[in-house]
N, C-alpha and C positions, 0 to 999 in steps of 0.2 A: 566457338559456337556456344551460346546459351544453355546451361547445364540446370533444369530444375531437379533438386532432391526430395524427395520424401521418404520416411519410414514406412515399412510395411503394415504397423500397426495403424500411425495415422492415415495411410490410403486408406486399409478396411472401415477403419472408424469412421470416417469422412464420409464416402462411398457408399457403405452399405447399411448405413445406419436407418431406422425406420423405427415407428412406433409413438406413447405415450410421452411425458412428463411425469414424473410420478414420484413425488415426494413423498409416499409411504412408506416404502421401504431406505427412503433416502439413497439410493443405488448400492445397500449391502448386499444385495444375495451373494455378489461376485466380486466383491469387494476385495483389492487383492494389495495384502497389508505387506507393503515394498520392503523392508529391512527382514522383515521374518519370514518373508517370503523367498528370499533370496538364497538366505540359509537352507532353506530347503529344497531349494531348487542344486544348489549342491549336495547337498547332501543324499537328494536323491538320482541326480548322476553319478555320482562316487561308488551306488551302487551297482551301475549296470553295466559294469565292466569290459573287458577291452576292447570290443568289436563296438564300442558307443563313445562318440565324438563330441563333447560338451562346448556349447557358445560359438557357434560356425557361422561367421562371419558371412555375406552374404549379399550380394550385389546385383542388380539386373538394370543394364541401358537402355531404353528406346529410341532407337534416332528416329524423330518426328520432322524431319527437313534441316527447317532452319533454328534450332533444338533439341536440346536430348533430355528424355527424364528418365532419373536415375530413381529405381528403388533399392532401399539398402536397409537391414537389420541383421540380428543375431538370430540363430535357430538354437534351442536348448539343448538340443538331442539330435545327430545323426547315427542311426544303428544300419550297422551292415552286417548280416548274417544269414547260410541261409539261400545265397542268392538273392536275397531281398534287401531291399534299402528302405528304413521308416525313418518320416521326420516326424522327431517329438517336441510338442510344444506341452511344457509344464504350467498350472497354473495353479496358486495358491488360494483356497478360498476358506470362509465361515460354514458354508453352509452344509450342512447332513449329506456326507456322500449319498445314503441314499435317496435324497428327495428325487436326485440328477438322471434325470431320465435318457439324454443325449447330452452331448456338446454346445455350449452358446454359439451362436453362428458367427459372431464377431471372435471369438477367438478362435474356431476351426476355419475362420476366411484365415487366421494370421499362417497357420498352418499350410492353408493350401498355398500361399504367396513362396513360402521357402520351400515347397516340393515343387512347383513348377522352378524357380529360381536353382533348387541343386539340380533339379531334372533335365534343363535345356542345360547345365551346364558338363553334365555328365552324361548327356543325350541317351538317359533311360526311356524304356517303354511304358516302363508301368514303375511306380513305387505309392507307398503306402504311409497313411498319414495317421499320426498316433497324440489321441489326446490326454494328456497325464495330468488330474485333480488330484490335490493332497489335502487334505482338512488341516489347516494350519494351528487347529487346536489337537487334534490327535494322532495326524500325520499317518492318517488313514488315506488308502490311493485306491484312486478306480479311473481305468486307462479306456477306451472307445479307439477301436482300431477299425480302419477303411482302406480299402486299397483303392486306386485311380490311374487310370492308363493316359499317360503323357498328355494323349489329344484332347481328351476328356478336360487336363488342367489347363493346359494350352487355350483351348474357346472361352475355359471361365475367367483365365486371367485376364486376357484380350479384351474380353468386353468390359472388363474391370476397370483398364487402361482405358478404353477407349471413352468412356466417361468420365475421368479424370482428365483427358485431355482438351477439353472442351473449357475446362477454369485454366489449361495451361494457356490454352493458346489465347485467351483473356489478357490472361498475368503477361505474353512478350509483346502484343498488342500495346495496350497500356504504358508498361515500361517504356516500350519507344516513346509514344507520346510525351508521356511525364519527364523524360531526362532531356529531349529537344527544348520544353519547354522551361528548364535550369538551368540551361545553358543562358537561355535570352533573358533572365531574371535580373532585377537590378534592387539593391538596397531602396528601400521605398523613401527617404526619408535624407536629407544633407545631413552625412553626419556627425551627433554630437562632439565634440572635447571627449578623449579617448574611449568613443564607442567603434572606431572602427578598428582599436588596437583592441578591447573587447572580442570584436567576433574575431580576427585573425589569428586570437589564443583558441579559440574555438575550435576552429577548424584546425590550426595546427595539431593540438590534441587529439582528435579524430584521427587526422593523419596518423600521427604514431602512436597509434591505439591507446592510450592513457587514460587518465582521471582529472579533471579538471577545479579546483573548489574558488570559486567567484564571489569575492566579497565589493556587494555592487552597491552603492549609494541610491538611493531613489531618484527617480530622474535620469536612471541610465540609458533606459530603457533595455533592460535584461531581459524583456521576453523574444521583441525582435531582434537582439543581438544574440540573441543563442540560436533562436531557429532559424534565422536567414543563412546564416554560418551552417549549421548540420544540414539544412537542405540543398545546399551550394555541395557538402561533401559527399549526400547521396547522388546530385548529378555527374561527380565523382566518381562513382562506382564505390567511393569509403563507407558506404552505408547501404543498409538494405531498407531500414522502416526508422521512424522516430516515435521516440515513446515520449510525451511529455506528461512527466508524473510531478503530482500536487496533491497537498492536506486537505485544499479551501475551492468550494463551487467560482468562488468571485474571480480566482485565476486560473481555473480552466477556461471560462470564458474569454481572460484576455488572451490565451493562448489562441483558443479560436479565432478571434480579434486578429489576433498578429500573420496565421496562416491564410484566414479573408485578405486580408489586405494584399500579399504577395498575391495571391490568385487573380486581385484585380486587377493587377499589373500584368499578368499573364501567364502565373502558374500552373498549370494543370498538376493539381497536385488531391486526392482524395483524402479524407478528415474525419474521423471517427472520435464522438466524445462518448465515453464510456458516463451510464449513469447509474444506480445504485437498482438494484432490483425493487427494491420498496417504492422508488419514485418514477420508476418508470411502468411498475404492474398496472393492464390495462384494466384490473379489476379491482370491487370494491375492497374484497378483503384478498389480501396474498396468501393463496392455499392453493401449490404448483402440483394439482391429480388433476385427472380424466372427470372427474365428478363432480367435480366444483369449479376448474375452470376450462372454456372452450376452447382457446388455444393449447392446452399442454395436453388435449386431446388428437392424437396422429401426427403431434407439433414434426416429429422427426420424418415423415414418411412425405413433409413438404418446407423442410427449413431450406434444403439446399436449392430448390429452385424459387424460392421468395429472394434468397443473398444471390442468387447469379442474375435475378430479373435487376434487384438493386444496384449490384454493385455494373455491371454492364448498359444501365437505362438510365443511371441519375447521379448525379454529383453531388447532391445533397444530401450528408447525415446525421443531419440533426436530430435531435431528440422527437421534435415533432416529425422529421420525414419518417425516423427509426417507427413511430406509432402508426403513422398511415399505411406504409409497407405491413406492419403487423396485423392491421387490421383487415388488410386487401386478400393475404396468404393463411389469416387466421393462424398464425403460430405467435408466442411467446415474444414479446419485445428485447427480456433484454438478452434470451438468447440470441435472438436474431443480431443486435446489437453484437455480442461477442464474436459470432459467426462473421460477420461484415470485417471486423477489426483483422480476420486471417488477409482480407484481400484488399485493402488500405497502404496508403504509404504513412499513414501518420495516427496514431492514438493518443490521445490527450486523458488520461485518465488518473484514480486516486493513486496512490504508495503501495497499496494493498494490492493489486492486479500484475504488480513485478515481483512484489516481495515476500505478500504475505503467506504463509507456505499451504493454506486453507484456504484460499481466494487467490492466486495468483494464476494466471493465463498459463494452464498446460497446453495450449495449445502454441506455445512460444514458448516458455521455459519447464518444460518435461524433465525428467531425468535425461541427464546425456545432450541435452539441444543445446547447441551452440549455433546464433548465427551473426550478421555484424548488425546488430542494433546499435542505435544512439540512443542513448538514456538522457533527458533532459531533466533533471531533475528542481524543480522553482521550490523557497520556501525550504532550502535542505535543511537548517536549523531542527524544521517539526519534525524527520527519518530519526533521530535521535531517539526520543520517547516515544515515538511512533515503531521504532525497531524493535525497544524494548517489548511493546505491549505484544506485537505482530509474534514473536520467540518467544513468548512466556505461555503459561497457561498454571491453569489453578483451579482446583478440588473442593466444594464443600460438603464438609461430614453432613451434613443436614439434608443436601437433596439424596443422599444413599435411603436416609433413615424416611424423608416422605415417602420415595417412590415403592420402600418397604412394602409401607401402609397400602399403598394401592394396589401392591399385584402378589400380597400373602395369600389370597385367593384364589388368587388363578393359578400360579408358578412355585410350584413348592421350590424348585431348583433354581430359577431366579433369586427370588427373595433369601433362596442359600449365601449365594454368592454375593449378593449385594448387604448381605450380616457379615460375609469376611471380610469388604472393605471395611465396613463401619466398626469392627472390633479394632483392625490395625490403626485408623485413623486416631478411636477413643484410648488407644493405647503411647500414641504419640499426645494426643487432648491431655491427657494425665501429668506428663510432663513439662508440658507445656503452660507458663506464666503470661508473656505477653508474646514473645515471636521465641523461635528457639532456629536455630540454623541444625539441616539435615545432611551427616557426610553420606549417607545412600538412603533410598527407601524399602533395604531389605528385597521380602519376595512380594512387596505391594504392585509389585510390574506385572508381574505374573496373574496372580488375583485379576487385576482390571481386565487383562488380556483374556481370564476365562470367563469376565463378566460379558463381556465385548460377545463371543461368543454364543454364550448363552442366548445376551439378547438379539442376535441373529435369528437365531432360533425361535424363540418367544414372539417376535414378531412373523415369521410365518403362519401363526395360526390365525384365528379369527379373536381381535383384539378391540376392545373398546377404545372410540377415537379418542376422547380423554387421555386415558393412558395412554394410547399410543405415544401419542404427541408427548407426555411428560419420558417415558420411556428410551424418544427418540431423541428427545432435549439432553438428559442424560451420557445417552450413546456419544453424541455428537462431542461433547462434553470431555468424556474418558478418551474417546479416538483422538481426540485435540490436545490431551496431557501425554497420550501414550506417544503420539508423534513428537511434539517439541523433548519428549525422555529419552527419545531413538538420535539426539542431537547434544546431548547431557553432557559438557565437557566444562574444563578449567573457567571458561567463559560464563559459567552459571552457577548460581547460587540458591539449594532448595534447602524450602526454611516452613516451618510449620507457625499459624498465627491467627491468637484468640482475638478476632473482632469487636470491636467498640460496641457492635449489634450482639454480641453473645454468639457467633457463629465460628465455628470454626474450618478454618482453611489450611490445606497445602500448597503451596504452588512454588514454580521449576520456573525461575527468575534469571531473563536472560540481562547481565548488566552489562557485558562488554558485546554489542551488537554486530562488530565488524564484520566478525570470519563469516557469517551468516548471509550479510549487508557483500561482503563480496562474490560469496558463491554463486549470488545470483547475477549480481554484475559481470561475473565471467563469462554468464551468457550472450553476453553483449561485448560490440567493438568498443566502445567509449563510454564513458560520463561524466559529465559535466554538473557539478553543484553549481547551485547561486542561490544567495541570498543576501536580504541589506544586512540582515544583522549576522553574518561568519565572523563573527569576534567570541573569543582568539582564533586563530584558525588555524593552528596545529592542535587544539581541541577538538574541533570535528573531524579532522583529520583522522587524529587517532582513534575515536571514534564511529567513523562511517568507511572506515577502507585498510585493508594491511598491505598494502605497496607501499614498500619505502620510496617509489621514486614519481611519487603523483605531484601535480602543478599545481602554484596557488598564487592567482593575483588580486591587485586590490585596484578594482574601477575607480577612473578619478568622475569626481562627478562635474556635472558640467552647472549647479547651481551656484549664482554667487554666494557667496560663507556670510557675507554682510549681511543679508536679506532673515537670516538666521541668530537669537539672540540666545545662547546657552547660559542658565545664571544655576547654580548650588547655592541652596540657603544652608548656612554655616552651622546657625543655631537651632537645629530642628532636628528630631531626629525620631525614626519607624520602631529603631528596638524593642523589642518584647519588655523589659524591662525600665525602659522608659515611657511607656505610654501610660495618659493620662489623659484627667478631662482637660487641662491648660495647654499640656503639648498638643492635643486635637482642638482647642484656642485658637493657637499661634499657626498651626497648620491653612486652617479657618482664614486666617486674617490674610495669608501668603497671600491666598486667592483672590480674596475679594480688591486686595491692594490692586492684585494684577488687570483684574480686568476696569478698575475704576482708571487707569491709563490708558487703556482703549476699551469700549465697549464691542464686544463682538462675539463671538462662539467658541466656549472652551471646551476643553475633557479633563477632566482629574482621571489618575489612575491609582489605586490603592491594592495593596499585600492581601487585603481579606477584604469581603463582606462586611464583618462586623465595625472594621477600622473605618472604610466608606459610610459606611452607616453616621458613624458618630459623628466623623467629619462634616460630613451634608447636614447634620442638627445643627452641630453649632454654626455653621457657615447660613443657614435658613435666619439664626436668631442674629445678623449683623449684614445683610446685603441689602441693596437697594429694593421697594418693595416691589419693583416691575420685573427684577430677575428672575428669568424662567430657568428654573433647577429641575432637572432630569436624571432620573436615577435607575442604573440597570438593576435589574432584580434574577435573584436565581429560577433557571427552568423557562427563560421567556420565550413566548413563542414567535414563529417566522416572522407574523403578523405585528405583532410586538417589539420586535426588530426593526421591523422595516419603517415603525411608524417611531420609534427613536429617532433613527438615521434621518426621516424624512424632516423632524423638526429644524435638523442643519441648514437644511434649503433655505432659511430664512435667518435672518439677525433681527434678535430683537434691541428693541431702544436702550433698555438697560442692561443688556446683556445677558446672555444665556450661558449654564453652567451644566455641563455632563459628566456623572458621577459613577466612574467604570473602574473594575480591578483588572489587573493588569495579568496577561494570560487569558483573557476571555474575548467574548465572543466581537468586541470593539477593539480590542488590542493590536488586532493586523488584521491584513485584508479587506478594510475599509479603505476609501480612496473619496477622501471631505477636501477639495480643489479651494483652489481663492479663497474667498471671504468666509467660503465654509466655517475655515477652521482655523483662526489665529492665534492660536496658546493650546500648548499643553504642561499640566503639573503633575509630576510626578512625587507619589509617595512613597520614598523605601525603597533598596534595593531591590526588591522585585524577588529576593528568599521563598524558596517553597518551604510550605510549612512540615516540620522536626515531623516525621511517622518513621516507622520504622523502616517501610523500603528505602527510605532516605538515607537510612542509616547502615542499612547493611549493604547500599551502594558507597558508601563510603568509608567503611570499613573494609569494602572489599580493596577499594584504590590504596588507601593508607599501606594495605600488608603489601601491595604490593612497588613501594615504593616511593608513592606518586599523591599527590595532593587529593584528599578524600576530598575534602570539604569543599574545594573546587570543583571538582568534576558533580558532586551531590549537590550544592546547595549555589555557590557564586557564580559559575556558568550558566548556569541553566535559570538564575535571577537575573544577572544583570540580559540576557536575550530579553527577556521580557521587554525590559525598561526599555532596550533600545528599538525593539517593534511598535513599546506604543508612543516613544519618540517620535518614531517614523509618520504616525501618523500626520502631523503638520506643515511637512514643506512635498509638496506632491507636484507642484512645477516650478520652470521658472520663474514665473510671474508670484509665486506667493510669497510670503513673509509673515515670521510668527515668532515665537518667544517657547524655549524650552526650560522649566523653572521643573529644576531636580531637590525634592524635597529631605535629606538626608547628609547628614555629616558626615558618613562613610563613603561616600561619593568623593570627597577629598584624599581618601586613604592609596595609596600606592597603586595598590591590585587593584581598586577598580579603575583610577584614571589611566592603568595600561593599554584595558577595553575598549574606551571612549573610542569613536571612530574618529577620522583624522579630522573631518568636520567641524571636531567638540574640543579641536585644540585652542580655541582662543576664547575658552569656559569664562565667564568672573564668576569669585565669590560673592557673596551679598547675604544680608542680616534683613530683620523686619524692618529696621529702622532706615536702609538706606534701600530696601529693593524697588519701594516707588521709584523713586530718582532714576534708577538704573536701566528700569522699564519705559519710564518716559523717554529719557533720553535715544535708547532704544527709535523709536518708535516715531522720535522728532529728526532721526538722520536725513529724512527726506532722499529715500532710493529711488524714488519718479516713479 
């Protein structure tokens, strides 16, 4: 029989949730700080000795026919004395015991769930339910006690359930549907040179709950071979949802792409693309209160029947269905949006919504959830520096000492505590030259955490919106340094660092991303990396996973290698120390030689700004005078983008030349087919440029045995070069020229990298790359 689970907390939440939006208080009143919370929550059962039962597990079945739903959680406190039984539920908060008039109703709903739950299980008449707030800055308690006679919890639970059951019986409905129609699904496509040993690794993976890391060639077609495979293992019953997580809009969409296309074969399969609050607010300006915008007005007291009208009426949730439902039900889109993705078999969304510990989907990975997701992960390369950024977080002395200035006025006791940050920091500034490495931050944890409070506080009164908002920026700010410190281990490196701006910073710098990168993944059955560029790939290994026993294949690709001309100029070279105006000459001449062999559409890719710069001068003062030269510029906008890209649609007569650094926004995730795009030149290893996180990620590697300079500087270049390689052979049908402009490209360690593709490289000189190009070009492939 079909077992659906829920937690006691998520049904109340779910259930009974009602009211505003309201980003002014940012949801602190009740805000309940989980590692310090916890502490106290022992330690205040430790005092209420022997007749008091801490963490009581906690179970209740409903057989609904042909299913049972299970609710299941912990109760803090069972006390038996008395003759009496009270269940305690503890909760840590900010806020002034005395403001607390009664109990929040969502957390005395959590409470009644486990008195009815121990009560039908111990078939009590009557027991009593006991609310325990502790001010988590003073560890001050004030308890609210009620008693309730069995029947009394009995009718409230029941109806509790009996609304709940209503999305269940949705959810077995459904399911049947969707898994009859997995069964009859077929590979949409005959297919490629080993794409169908591709998805069989896939699924095998799945099967025995593993990790999978997919070094896929372009042309594999690695979106449909990952997801036709994991939805093939959900009709399996190996999966419950798929998650298809991505850095880039351009491949959510081919995801979408990939799930459309099965559906029109006969999937019945539901599709949720997660989109960015910014882009999907139906208002002009995004300010989530009662007062400013209409939907975060009652948004809660009508989300759950806008997502049950959706998710039971329409099979389309697209961005624009996601807006018209919002606008029908008048609630928030991309709440609604979030709400939808609980009752979905598939989400397509960013990195940030599984991982990031500030933006990731509590509604799927909570404390404690575990369920069998497949993680699709496209693009894994970007989790890398993406992990890093998501685990870190960082301080500056300067917003302490603005936000001083604004609320000396108002807050004598604020403005206290926001002088004790800014003494410790100017105490660390003193010391501090250009970065200094920090082996603890002292009692600076402490400070925040009473600044944290305070401003709990300070925002209850009546606050000027200005401040507020700077206040809340702030807040937001410290609770985002204090969480990633509550994670502070050998994995991290806190270092203090006087800015090139004159500002100064602290920040808690996660370098070794895994243990983090896996925690989350535990919550899930499987995952699956893939990317063109996973070279090396026991670098991302070690990197994005600590299983010693995770899978790692290399797609063969199914393009001819002939259609494809890799040449290294020998005599040329990116160095910091070699460049000049002559070597940006000779760079100049690479180009223009290349394309006077075929006229048609190229990219350069270059290390910096300023190096493209030069290069595109002297390359203006020696090409033909009809070539159109295109140049990206820092901060372009969409619009500016688009109207780049759009110039590819076209080849001009003398050829056209685009003038891109490499890591940006042309670098991957464009997709320039045929004629579009026949050459690409590359400048330079693709080396991020010397700063000090540079440096003290590679210092961290070196102590500990292990290639700094690799894992800082050479991996994470040559991905570059090989992504905006990538950009020129996108089908079969195309054919182009990869001209790598650097002498260090001959050197050992980088030709280890080369993908197997770029095994049949030639060398070549200014003097003979014409020739080599033509030649190229005259094989005549049909």
């Amino acid at each position: 029989m079909e077992e659906i689970k829920i937690s006691v907390r998520n049904l109340v939440e779910f259930i009974l949730r009602g009211g505003d939006i309201d980003n002014r208080h940012g949801g602190l009143i009740d805000k309940e700080a989980m590692q310090l919370g916890s502490k106290l929550h022992r330690k205040i059962q430790g005092q209420m000795g022997a007749s008091y039962r801490a963490e009581v597990a906690l179970k209740h079945s409903a057989d609904c026919g042909n299913y049972v739903i299970t609710v299941e959680g912990r109760a803090d406190g069972i006390l038996s004395e008395d003759g009496k039984v009270t269940v305690d539920e503890i909760k840590g908060i900010y806020k002034d015991l005395a403001l607390l008039k009664e109990p929040l109703d969502i957390h005395l709903a959590q409470a009644k769930c486990y008195a009815y739950i121990y009560g039908y299980q111990e078939e009590l008449k009557n027991i009593q339910v006991q609310m325990t707030y502790c001010n988590l800055e003073t560890e001050d308690i004030r308890r609210f006690l009620r008693e309730y006679s069995f029947e009394e919890l009995e009718h409230w639970f029941c109806a509790l359930m009996e609304e709940y059951r209503k999305w269940c019986e949705y959810q077995i409905s459904w399911k049947a549907i969707r898994q009859e129609s997995i069964r009859e699904v077929e590979f949409p496509f005959p297919y490629r040179d080993g794409q169908k040993d591709l998805a069989t690794a896939v699924y095998r993976t799945i099967w025995h709950r593993k990790k999978l890391f997919i070094q896929a060639p372009t042309g594999v077609g690695k979106t449909i071979s990952t997801i036709f495979p994991a939805v093939k293992a959900v009709g399996e019953g190996l999966g419950e949802k798929i998650f298809y997580l991505t850095a880039k809009t351009i491949t959510r969409t081919v995801a979408a792409e990939a799930f459309t296309l099965l559906k029109n074969r006969g999937l019945r399969y539901k599709v949720v693309t997660l989109t960015a609050k910014e882009k999907i607010c139906a208002c002009d300006e995004m300010d989530c209160n009662p007062e400013h915008c209409p939907y975060a007005k009652g948004h809660y007291d009508r989300i759950n029947d806008a997502v049950y009208d959706m998710v039971t009426n329409y099979s389309d949730f697209s961005r624009d269905a996601l807006l018209a439902q919002s606008e029908k039900w008048q609630v928030c889109p991309f709440e609604l949006s979030l709400d939808v993705s609980l009752w979905v078999d598939a989400v397509i969304c960013d990195y940030n919504y599984v991982f990031d510990p500030r933006a990731r989907l509590k509604r799927f990975f909570g404390e404690g959830m575990k369920r069998d997701y497949i993680f699709l992960i496209d693009e894994a390369h970007n989790l890398v520096e993406r992990g890093r950024e998501m685990y870190s977080a960082a301080l500056l002395k300067e917003d302490f000492m603005e936000l001083r200035k604004e609320v000396k006025s108002c807050s004598k006791k604020l403005n206290g505590w926001l002088g004790k940050c800014n003494r410790i920091m100017l105490d660390w500034k003193r010391e501090c030259e250009t970065y200094e490495i920090l082996e603890n931050l002292g009692n600076f944890s402490i400070v925040l955490m009473n600044l944290c409070g305070e401003i709990e506080e300070f925002l209850e009164g009546e606050v000027n919106q200005k401040v507020r908002e700077q206040v809340l920026d702030l807040y937001f700010s410290v609770r985002s340094f204090l969480d990633v410190y509550d994670k502070w281990d050998e994995n991290y490196v806190a270092y203090t660092e006087l800015q090139d701006d004159g500002k100064f910073k602290v920040k808690l710098y996660c370098v070794d991303t895994a243990v983090n990168l896996q925690e989350c993944m535990d919550r899930g059955r499987s995952t699956i990396f893939f990317s063109a560029t996973l070279l090396p790939v026991d670098y991302y290994i070690r990197l994005l996973s600590k299983d010693k026993d995770d899978y790692a294949i290399y797609a063969s690709s199914p393009f001819d290698v002939s259609r494809k001309e890799v040449l290294i100029g020998a005599d040329v070279s990116s160095k910091y120390t070699k460049r000049s105006l002559s070597e940006y000459q000779k760079m100049a001449s690479y180009i223009q030689i290349a394309i006077e062999q075929r006229k048609g559409n190229y990219m350069t890719f270059f290390p910096s700004y300023k190096m493209m710069e030069e290069v595109a001068d002297c390359f203006e003062k020696i090409k033909e005078e009809k070539t159109v030269v295109l140049r990206q510029s820092s901060g372009m906008r969409e619009r500016e983008r688009e109207e780049f890209l759009e110039a590819f649609e076209r080849t001009e007569e003398a050829g056209q030349v685009g003038f891109c650094v490499m890591g940006g926004i042309f670098g991957e995730g464009i997709d320039l087919k045929h004629d579009r795009l026949i050459g690409v030149i590359i400048v330079g290893t693709g080396l991020p440029q010397v700063c000090n996180e540079r440096e003290i990620l590679k210092n961290y590697y070196d102590v500990k045995q292990e290639d700094g300079f690799a894992y800082a500087y050479q991996y994470p270049g040559m991905n570059k070069v090989l992504q905006s390689a990538g950009r020129v052979i996108r089908t079969q049908e195309d054919e182009g020229v990869i001209l790598l402009l650097d002498d260090r490209f001959l050197q050992q360690k980088y030709r280890e990298m080369f993908p197997r593709e770029w095994q049949n490289y030639m060398v070549c000189n200014l003097r003979n790359i014409g020739d080599k190009i033509k030649d190229f070009w005259n094989r005549g492939r049909g």
